[in-house]
Residue, then its C-alpha position, 0 to 999 in steps of 0.5 A: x938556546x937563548x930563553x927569554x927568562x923565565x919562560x913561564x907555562x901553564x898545565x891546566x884541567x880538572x882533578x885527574x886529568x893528567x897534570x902531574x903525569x904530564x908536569x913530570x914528562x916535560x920537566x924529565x925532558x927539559x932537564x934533559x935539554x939542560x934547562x934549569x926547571x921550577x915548578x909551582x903546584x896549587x894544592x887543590x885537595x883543601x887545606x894545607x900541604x903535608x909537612x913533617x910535623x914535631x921537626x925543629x921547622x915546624x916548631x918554629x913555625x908553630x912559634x909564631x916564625x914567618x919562614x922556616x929554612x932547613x939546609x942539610x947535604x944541598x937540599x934546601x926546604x923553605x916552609x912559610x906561613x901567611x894568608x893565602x899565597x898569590x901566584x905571582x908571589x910564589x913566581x916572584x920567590x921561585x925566580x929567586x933560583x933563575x930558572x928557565x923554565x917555570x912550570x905552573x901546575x893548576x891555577x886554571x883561572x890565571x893568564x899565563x900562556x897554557x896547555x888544558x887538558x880534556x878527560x871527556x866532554x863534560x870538560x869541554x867548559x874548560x875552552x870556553x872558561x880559560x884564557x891563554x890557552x896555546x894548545x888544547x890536549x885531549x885524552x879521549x880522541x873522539x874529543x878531537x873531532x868535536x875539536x875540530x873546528x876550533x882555532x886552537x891547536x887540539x892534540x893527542x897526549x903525545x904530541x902535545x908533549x913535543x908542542x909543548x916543549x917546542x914552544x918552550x924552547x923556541x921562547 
């Protein structure tokens, strides 16, 4: 399959509702279609992600260094500190590995092409809110019929997997 590279798609919905269960089913699945995957994740809980503190890493950075690379047995671990981190520069770092595939996990108020998924109808807002919206998936399936006069496609969990990877990979 000839991708436009990379093919960027958007997971988007409140706290717990299902954006990393779903994240790791499409990239189990696409990298089982041989494409290469990145991902990029907004840590929405407040704060800075976790990292392993008294490491020489860290030491380095605590020392005032930009960025901090670790290799070791093929696996490389990139730390680096600034303001705050726009998505387009972490795509453009990401890009960096030529992937096929950029998965974007969060970052609901960004334009890229995306899935939303809807808990309940307190988070029906989210299709008046968001732009770019391709498909909307639905984990109560009474949402479906409120649905049912959108012009958007509205699925189940399930089949917006397939959706999903279908657009994918026709893209």
């Amino acid at each position: 399959m000839a991708l436009v590279k990379p093919v960027l798609f958007q997971i988007a919905g409140y706290q717990n509702s299902g954006k990393t269960t779903l994240s790791l089913t499409l990239i189990n699945q696409l990298t089982a279609a041989g494409l290469k995957v990145a991902t990029v994740k907004h840590h929405g809980h407040g704060g800075k992600p976790e990292v392993v503190e008294a490491k020489d890493s860290d030491k380095h950075i605590k020392a005032g260094a930009a960025v901090s690379l670790v290799e070791g047995g093929g696996r490389m671990v990139i730390q680096a500190e600034k303001g705050p981190w726009s998505l387009a520069e972490e795509i453009d770092m990401l890009s960096f590995f030529k992937p096929d595939v950029i998965l974007i996990e969060g970052y609901k108020n960004e334009p890229f092409p995306k899935a939303v998924i809807l808990r309940d109808e307190k988070d029906l807002e989210l299709v008046e809110k968001l732009q770019n919206i391709q498909v909307i998936l639905c984990r109560d399936p009474g949402l479906q019929d409120l649905l049912k006069d959108t012009a958007l496609t509205v699925l189940n969990m399930d089949e917006g997997v397939s959706w999903i990877l279908g657009e994918i990979t026709k893209k």
